[in-house]
N, C-alpha and C positions, 0 to 999 in steps of 0.2 A: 420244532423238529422238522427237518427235511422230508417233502415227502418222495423222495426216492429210496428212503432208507427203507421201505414197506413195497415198494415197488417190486425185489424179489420175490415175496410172500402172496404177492398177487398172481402173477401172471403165472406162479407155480399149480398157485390153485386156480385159476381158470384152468390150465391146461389139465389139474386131476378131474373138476369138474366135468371135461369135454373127453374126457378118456373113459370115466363112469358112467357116461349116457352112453356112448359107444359100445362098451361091453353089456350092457342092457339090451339093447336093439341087436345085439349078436345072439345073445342068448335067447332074446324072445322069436329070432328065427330059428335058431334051430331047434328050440322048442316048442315051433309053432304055437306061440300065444301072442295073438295080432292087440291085444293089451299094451304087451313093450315096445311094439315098432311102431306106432301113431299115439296121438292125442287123442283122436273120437274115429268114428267110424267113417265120418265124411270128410278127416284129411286124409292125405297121401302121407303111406307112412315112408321112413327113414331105409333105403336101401341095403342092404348086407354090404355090399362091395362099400357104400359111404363110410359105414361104421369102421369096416376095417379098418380102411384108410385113416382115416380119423381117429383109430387109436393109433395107428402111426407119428401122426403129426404130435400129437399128446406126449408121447411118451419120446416123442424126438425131441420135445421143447426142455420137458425136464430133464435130458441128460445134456444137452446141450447149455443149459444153463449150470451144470456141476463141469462145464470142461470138457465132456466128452463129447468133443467136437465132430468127430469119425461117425459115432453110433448118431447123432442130430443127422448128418450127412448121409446115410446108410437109408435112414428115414425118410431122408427126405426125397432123394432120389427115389425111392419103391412107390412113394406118392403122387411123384410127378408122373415116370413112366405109367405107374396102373391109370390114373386118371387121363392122359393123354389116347391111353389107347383104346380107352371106352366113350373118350369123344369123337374120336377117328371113326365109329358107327354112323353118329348123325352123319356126316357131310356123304359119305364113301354110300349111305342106307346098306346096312350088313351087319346081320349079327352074330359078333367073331364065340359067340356062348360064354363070353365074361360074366352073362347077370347071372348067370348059374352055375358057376366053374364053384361057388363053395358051398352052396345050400340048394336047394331046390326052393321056389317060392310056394307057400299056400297059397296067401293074397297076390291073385295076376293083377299085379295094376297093367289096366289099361292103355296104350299109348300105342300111338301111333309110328314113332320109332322103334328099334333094340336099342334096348343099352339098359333100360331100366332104371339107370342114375340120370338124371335131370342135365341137362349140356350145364347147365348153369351152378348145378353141385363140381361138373368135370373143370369146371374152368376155376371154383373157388378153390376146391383141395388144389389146384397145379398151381395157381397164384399162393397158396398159401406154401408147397412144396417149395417154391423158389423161395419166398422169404425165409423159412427153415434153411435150406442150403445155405445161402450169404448171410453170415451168424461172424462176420468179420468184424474188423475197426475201421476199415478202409470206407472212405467215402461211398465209391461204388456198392459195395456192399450194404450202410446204410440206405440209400436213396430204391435203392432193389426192395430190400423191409418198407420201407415206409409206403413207398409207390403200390406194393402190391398188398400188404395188409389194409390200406385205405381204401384198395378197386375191392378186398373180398368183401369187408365192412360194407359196403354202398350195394353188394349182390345181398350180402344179407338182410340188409334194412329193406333193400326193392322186395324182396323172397316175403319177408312180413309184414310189409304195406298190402303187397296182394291177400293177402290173408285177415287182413283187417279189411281192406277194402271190399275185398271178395271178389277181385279181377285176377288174371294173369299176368301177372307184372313182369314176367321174366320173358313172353314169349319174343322178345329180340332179345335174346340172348343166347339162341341158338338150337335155341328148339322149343315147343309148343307141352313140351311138359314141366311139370313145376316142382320148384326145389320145396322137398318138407318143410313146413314149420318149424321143429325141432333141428333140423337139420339146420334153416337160415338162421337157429341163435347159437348152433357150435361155431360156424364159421366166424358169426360176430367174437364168440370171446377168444378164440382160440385167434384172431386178427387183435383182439386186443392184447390178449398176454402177449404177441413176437413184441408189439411195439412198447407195452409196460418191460420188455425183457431186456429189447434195446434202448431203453429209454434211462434204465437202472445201468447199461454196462455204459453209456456215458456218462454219465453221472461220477463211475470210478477212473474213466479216464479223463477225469478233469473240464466236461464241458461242462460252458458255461449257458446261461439259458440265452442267450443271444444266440447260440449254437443251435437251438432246437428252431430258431425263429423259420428258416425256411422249408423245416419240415412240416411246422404248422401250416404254413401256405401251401405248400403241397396237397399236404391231407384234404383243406379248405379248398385245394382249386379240383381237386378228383370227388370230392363229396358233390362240390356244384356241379361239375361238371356231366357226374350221373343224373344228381337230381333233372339236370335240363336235358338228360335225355328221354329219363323214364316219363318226362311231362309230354314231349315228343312223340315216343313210344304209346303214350296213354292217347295221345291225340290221333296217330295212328290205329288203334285198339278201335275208338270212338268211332273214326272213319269205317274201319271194316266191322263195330255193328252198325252203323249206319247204312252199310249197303248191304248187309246179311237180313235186314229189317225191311228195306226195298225188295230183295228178292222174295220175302215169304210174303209181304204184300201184294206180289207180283201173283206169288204162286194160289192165293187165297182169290184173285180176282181171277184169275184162269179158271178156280173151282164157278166161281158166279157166273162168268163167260158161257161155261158147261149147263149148270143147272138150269139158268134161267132160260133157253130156248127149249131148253125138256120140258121146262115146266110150262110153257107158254104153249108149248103144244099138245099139251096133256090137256087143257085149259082149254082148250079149242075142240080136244073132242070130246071133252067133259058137255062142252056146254051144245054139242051135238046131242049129246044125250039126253038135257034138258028138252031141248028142244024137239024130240024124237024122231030127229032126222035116218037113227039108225033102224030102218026096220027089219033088220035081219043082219046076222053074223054076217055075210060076205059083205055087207058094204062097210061093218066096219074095221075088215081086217086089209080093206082098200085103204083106209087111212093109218091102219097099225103099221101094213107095208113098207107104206111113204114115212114113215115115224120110224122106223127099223134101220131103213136108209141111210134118212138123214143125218144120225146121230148111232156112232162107233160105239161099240161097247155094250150095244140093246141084246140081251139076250131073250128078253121075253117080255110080252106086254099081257096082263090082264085085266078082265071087266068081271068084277066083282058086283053084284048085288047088296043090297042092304042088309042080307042077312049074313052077307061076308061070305059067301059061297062062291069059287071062279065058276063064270058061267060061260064068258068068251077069252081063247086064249090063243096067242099069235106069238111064234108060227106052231104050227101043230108037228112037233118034230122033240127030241131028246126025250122018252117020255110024258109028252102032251098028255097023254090019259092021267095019268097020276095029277097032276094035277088040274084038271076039270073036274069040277065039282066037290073039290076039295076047301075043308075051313082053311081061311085064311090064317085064324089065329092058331091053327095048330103047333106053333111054334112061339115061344113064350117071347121072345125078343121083339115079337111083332104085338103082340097085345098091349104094352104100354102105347106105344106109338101108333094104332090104329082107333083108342079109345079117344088119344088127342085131338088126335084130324078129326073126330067127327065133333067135337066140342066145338074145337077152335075153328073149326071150316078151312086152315091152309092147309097147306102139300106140307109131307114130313118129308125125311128120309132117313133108314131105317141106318145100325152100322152095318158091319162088315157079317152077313150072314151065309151060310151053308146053301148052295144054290142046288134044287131038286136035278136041275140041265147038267150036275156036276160043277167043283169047283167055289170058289166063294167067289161073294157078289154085295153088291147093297140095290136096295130099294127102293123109292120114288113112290109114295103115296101121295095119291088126290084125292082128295073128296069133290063126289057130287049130288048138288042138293038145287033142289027147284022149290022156292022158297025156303020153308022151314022142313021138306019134306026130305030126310035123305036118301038116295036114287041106289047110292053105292060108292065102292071108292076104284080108279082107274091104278095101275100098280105097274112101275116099267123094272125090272130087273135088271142090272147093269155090272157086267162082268167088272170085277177086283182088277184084276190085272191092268185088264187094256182100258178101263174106265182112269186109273191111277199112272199106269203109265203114260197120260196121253194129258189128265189135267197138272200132273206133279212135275213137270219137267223145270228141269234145274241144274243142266251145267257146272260144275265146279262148286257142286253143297251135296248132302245130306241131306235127304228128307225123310222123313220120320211121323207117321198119324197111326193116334192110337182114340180109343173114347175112352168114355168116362169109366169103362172098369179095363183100362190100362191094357184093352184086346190092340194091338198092333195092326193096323190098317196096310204100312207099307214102312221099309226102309229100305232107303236106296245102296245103305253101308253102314260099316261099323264104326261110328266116332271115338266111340269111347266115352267111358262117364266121364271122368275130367274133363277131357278135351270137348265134349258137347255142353259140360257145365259153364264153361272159360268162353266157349267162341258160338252156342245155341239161342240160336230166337225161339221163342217159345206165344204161341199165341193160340187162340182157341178160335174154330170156325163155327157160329152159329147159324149160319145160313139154314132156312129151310128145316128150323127146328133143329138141327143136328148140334153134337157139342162134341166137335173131334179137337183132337189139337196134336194141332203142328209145329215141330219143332227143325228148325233150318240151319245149319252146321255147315259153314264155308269149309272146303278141304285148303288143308295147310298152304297147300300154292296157291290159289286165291287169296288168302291172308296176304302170302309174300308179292304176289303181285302188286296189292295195294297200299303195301307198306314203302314207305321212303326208305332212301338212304340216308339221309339225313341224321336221325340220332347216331350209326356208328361213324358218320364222318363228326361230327361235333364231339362223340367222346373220343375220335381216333385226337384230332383237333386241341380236343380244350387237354386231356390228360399230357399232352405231348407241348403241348402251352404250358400248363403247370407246372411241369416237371425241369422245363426250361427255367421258368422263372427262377425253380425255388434253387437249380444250380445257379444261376446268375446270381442268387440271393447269394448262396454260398461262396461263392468268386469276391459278390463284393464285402461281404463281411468279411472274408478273409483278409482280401486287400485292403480292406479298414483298417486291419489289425495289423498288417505287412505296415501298412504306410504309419498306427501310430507307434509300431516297433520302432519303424525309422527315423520316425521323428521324435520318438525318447534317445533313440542314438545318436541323433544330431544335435540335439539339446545339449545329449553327457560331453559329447564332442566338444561341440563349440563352447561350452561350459571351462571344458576343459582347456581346449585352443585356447581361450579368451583369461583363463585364470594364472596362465604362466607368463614371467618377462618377456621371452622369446619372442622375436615379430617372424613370424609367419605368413606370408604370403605365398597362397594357388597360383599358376601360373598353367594358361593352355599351351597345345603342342605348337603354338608360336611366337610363346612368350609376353604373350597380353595377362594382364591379371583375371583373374576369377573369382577370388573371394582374399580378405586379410583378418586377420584376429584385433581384436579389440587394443591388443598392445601397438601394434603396426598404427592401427587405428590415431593413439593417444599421442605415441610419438612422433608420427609423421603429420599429422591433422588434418589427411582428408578421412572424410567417413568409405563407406565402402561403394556406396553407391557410385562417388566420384570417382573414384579410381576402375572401378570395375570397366571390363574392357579396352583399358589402354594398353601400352607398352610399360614394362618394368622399366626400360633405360629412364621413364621419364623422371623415377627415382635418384639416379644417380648424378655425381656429377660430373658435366660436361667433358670438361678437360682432363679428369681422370677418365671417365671412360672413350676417349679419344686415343690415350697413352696407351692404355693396355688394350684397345680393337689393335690400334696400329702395331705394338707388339705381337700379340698374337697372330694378325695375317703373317708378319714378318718371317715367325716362326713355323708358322704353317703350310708357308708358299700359297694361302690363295684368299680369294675375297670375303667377308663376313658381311654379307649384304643386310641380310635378313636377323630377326631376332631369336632364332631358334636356330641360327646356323654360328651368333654370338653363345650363344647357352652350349653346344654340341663342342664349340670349341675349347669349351672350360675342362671339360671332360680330357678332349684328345689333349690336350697341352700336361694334364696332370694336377691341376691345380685346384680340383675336389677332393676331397670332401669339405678343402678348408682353403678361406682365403680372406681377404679384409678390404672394404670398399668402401668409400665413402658414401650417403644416401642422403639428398637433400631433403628435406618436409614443407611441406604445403607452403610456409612464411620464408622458406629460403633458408633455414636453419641448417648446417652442415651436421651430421651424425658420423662417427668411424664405426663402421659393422664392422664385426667376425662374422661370418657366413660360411655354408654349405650348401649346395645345389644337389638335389635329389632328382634324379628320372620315377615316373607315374606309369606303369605301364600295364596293358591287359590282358588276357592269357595270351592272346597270336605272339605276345611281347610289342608288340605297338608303341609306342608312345603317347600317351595320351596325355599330357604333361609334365610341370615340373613343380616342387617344392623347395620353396628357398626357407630356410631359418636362419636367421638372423640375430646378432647379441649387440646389444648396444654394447660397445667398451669405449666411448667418449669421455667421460668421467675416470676410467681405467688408465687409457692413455694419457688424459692430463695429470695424472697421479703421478705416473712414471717421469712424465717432460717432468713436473714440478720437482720428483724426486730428484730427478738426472739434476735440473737444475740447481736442488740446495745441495748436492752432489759436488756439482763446478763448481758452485758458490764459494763453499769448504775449501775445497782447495784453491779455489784463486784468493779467497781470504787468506790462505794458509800461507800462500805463496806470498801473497801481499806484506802479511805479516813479516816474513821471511826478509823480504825485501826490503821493508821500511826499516826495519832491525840494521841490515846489513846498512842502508842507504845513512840509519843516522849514525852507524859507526865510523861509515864512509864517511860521511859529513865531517864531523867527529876530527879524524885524523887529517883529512884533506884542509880543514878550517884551522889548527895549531898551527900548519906549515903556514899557512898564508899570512896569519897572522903575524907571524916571525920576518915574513918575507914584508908586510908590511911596513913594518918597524923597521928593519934594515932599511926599506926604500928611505923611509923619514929622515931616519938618522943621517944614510949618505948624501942627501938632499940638505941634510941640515950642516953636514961634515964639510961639500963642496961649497957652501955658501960662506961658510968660515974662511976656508981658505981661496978664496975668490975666483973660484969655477964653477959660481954658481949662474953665470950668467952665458958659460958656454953651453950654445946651443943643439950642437950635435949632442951633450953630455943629457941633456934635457929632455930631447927628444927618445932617447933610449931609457931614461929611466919613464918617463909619460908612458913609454912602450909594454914595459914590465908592470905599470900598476893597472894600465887598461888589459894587460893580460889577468894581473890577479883579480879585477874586478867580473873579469868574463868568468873565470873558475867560480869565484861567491858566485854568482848568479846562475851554475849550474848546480851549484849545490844547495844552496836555496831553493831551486824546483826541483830539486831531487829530494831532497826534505820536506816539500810540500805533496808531494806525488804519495811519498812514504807514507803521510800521514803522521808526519810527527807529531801537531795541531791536536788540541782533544775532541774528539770526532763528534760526539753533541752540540759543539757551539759553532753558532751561522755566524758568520765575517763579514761586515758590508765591504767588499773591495770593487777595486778597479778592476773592468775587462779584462783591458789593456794589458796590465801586468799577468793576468793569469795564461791569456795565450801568448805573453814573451815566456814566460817560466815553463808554458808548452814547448814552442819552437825550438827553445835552447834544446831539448830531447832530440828534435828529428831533425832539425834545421841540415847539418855536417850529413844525413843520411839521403836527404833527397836532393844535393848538393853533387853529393860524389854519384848520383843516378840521374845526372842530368834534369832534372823533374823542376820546373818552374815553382815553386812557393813562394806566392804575397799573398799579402795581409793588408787591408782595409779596414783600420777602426776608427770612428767617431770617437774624438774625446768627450771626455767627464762621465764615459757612461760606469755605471756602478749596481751591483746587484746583493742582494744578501745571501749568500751559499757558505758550500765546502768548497773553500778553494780547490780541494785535493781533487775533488768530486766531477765538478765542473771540468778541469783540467785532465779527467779520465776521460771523460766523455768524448771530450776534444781529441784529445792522444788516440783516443778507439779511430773518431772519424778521417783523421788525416794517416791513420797507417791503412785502413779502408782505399780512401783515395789513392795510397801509395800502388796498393795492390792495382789498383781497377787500370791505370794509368800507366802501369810496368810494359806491355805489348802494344801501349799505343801511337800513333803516328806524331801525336802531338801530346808532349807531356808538361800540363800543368796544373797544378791546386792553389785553389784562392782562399782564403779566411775571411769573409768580413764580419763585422758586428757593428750594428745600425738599431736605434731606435723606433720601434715600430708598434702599434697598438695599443701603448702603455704599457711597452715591456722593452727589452732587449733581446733584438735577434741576431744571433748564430749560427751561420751557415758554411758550410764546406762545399765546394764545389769542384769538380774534379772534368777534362776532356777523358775521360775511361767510354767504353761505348755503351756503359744506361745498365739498367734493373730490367728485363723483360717484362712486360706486360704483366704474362702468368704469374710473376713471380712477385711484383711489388705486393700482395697482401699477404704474404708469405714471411715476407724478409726479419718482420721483427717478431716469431715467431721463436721460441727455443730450440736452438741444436738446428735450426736452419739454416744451411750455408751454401754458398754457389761456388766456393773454394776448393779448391781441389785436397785431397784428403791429404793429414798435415800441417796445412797451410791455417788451420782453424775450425773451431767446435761450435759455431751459428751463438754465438752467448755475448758476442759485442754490443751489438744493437738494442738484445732484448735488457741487457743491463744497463745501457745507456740511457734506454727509455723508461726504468725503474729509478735511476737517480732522479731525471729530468723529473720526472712525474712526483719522485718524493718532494723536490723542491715547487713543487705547484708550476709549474711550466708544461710545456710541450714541446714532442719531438716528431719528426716526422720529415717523409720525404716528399719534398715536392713535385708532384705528378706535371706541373705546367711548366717547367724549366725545361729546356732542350738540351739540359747535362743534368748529370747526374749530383743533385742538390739536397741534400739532410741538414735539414734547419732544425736551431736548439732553441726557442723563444723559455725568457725568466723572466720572471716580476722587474720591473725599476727599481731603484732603490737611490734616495739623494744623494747629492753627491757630496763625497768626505768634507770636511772645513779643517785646514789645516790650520 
């Protein structure tokens, strides 16, 4: 099971959790029971104004997590402003009376600012007010949560390292007072429930854990980013006890600096005494004098006997009688440390005692002893004040001696327990018997002097680095997911481009290619690589696309230099969406497109391309020629049919007569020789006339009978050339006779082929009315026939003075329904039929390109020649 589905249930209860210590530490203020607001008696308890606050944020989480977006925001606002304006104390030092605007405090904590809440309490609840507030879906809004739930986290963990550690972990943080215990672990949960809270509301809108990836970096670059400051800040810390421990070192040798020429002169006239240099009080109040002088703070020197009685005393002034002749030990502070000196033989010094001259003071005891003998003890009293103010001097600290029963020697200020606990050198002065101790407390600007900037430039630094990243993360995982959107859409795309017949080809706004689909691809045969970059024209073909540039300038009045000034004029002329082009492929293969030209444009409306779609209909249009042609076919069969019919009924009738007319010739031929004019020769000559007439009619009707197809059309005939194009000629011979038009004929005898007479003699019939055409406007009009044996065949050529086949046009010519005729005049289906018979009979037809006229040669098998 997911663990975000428990994600609600958590951060709900952190946030009950952190609202029931809150109402606890509220109520143990104002019921003054210092039990609810700390842990022990030596932490810093939980501020009233914290608590409140912090039921704020509690009870702002749980409604914000039911929706009620307003009352989270309500909340969180009143958290941000109260805690900003209680931080506004440290910098401004003023205290606006916010620590006591709701309770009066029992426990004064100590501190050296107002505010009472810790700067580092005021900046977690205001970091934690903003993530409360941005409680959106929005980016910004998440990166707010996570950024500042992670900086309070890192105050929190710093707030209970100090407390485990037993440092001031927070004092860069903006003040020298420390966030409660209790307090750094609401801030932790109450930072973990925003981010368990936002962590659950992505979770319902569909993120995925790569989505969390640069939150985690985040967190991870502000986690390190503290830690490497608080190491900093700790390094810092180290430095100023380091020189907080030089200064009381400083201040403990100053005390020895003091003492020891006291003592050395006490020691001098100790041992005057041994020696009984003094014979009388004035000479040794000459050296008490000079001892007074010397050394500040002498308030009175005496010369004590062994019985501890003052006997000499200097100067004689405040009281001098009271104490001459008075017990030394009449004062119990002095008994312990007068029974010492005489044991131990050194100088003591007594503490901080009630001086007879007035005022407090301490003491300086000597013993003297001449051997084992003790003489007395010598005793200098030394004013408190100016003794303390003269060896205590300290600059920018706190000085602070007390003894051993905790009597106060001197304070130069009020530290404060924490803040003397956090930043106090504490060391014991045994010099000279004494056991004071000092404790030395840098003031807060000293601390800040000797602190760097360095930790908040490196967290201003690494947090502002982190936060960079983990957007960059975001950017680019987004754009991971942009780019594999788009390239799941180019996939579907080109899937799709590549799965349909259609040849589609991209074209830029000059008409070069840019990409083609897989069908373009198949049918034309470059791949895409090859073609990518060039010109579309290089698709098409030449001569076609020569016709219609030259057309369209035509029509357009002006030049089409360019390829996108070709493309733009497809438009203006009208001839998109639809039009038909031919398009060559890779191997020279011709294709007939259907085509559409599309414009690509971008919002300015630009151009920024074109799309052409393309349909093969090659296959389409030969369907159609073939239809048209079984079409023609039909009816020229039909017509043929038609004709042969009529031709052999012509036959028919026209062959009865002749035959009759034959017989008549015979018989009158046979009549005049009977009666003896058969040897007249004009008589002869006129009937010769009339049988060479009816033999020229047989012979037109015989090729009119053969043309018909009277013959049964499956059986091959080995015939004579010869005869099939007389049985031609006889047809046109009388046509190109009365047009002037020169027709001879050139044939080799014995040649012989095996064919359709009928067949043959169409082909022939097609190509000399051909010639007839081509040769009607010419300056010189003639057609030749010959037929010659050539390659182990027999050829057949027609040749004709007409002026030729254009270039463009001879691959064309035998093409169906192609015709250079003027309309009328013929349907393009001679040629292609011509070269369907030629080809049924295994021959060949074709025009010869190397003639300098116009020459369609019929090459056919040989075939032997007849034996009669």
């Amino acid at each position: 099971m997911s663990f975000n589905k428990y994600l609600p249930k958590l951060h709900n209860a952190f946030a009950f959790v952190v609202l029931t210590v809150a109402v606890v530490v509220m109520l143990g203020w104002i019921l003054q029971n210092p039990n609810a607001i700390r842990f022990s008696t030596h932490l810093t308890p939980m501020a009233f104004n914290t608590a409140f606050l912090l039921c704020f944020l509690s009870i702002g989480v749980l409604f914000s997590d039911r929706d009620h977006f307003k009352i989270g925001r309500v909340c969180a606002i009143v958290v941000m402003f109260f805690s900003a304006l209680i931080f506004s104390q440290y910098p401004l030092g003023v205290d606006t009376g916010l620590d006591s605007f709701f309770v009066n405090y029992f426990i004064e904590p100590e501190m050296l600012y107002p505010g009472r809440m810790a700067a580092s309490t005021c900046i977690a609840l205001f970091l934690l007010g903003l993530a409360l507030f941005f409680n959106k879906s929005s980016l910004l809004c998440q990166f707010v949560r996570v950024t500042s739930a992670a900086t309070v986290s890192c105050l929190g963990l710093v707030g209970v390292a100090g407390y485990v550690f037993k440092i001031n972990s927070q004092y860069g943080w903006g003040s020298f007072s420390r966030m409660a215990l209790h307090t750094a672990i609401c801030v932790i949960v109450l930072a973990l429930a925003l981010i368990a809270q936002l962590w659950s509301r992505m979770g319902r809108w569909g993120g995925h854990r790569r989505r969390f990836a640069p939150f985690y970096v985040l967190t991870a670059g502000i986690f390190f980013t503290v830690g490497l400051m608080q190491l900093l800040y700790i390094q810092d810390y180290q430095k100023n006890r380091s020189i907080t421990e030089i200064r009381t070192a400083a201040i403990l040798e100053n005390f020895d600096n003091i003492f020891r020429p006291l003592t050395r002169s006490l020691g001098r006239m100790a041992h005057r005494f041994v020696l009984n240099d003094y014979k009388n009080s004035q000479a040794w109040e000459v050296d008490a004098d000079i001892y007074s002088s010397d050394f500040k703070g002498v308030r009175r020197i005496i010369w004590s006997e062994k019985d501890l009685v003052a006997k000499w005393v200097y100067p004689l002034n405040r009281n001098a009688e009271q104490v001459i002749g008075a017990k030394m030990t009449r004062q119990r502070a002095t008994e312990g440390i007068l029974e010492q000196i005489q044991k131990t033989r050194k100088p003591a010094i007594s503490g901080v005692l009630p001086l007879l001259t007035g005022g407090d003071g301490v003491v300086l005891y000597y013993p003297v002893f001449r051997g084992d003998d003790f003489l007395g003890i010598l005793s200098v009293a030394l004013d408190a004040d100016v003794f303390f103010a003269e060896a205590a001097v300290a600059p920018g600290y706190f000085v602070e001696i007390k003894d051993n029963d905790g009597h106060e020697f001197l304070n130069t200020g009020n530290a404060g327990l924490v803040y003397k606990r956090d930043w106090g050198n504490t060391v014991v002065y045994r010099a000279l018997n004494a056991n004071w101790v000092f404790t030395v407390t840098p003031k807060p600007d000293v601390v800040q002097k000797n602190s760097s900037y360095l930790p908040g430039v490196v967290g201003v630094f690494g947090i502002s680095v982190s936060l960079l990243l983990a957007i960059s993360l975001v950017f680019y995982s987004r754009s991971r997911e942009s780019e594999r959107r788009m390239k799941d859409s180019f996939d579907w795309h080109k899937a799709g481009r590549d799965s349909i017949s259609l040849l589609l080809l991209q074209l830029d706004k000059y008409g070069n290619v840019s990409s083609i689909n897989k069908a373009a691809e198949v049918l034309l045969g470059y791949t895409e690589p090859e073609i990518v970059g060039k010109p579309v024209f290089i698709l098409g073909e030449y001569s076609e696309l020569m016709m219609h540039r030259g057309r369209m300038e035509a029509q357009l009045q002006k030049s089409l230099a360019s390829g996108d000034d070709y493309l733009e004029a497809i438009f203006e002329i009208g001839e998109n969406p639809s039009f038909e082009r031919t398009l060559v492929s890779k191997f020279g293969k011709p294709f007939h497109m259907a085509m559409s030209l599309h414009r690509v444009t971008n919002d300015l409306g630009e151009i920024n391309g074109y799309l052409v779609v393309a349909e093969d209909i090659t296959q389409r249009k030969e369907r159609e020629r073939l239809l048209k042609e079984r079409e023609e076919k039909v009816l020229v069969s039909s017509r043929l049919a038609t004709l042969g019919e009529m031709a052999a009924g012509i036959a028919h009738e026209i062959n009865n007569p002749l035959a009759v007319i034959g017989g008549y010739l015979s018989m009158l031929r046979k009549n005049l020789g009977q009666k003896g004019m058969g040897q007249d020769v004009e008589i002869n000559r006129r009937i010769d006339s009339v049988e060479s007439m009816v033999g020229r009619i047989a012979k037109i009707v015989r090729g009119l009978r053969s043309y018909a197809h009277e013959s049964v059309v499956d059986d091959m005939e080995e015939v004579e050339i010869a005869m099939i194009i007389d049985d031609t000629l006889a047809f046109c011979h009388e046509k190109f006779k009365l047009n002037d038009i020169q027709l001879s004929a050139s044939i080799e005898p014995g040649l012989t082929v095996k064919c359709r007479p009928y067949q043959i003699s169409q082909v022939l019939l097609n190509l000399l009315n051909n010639a007839y055409d081509a040769v009607g406007s010419a300056p010189v009009k003639k057609v030749r026939i010959e037929a010659s044996y050539q390659a182990g065949g027999i050829e057949i050529s027609v040749t004709d003075s007409g002026p030729g086949v254009p270039l463009e046009l001879r691959e064309k010519i035998m093409q169906p329904f192609f015709t250079t005729k003027e309309v009328g005049k013929g349907v393009g289906l001679g040629l292609s039929i011509s070269m369907g018979i030629i080809q049924a009979h295994n021959g060949k037809f074709f025009l010869d390109n190397e003639s300098l006229q116009t020459k369609f040669t019929v090459w056919l098998p040989h075939a032997p020649h007849l034996s009669t």
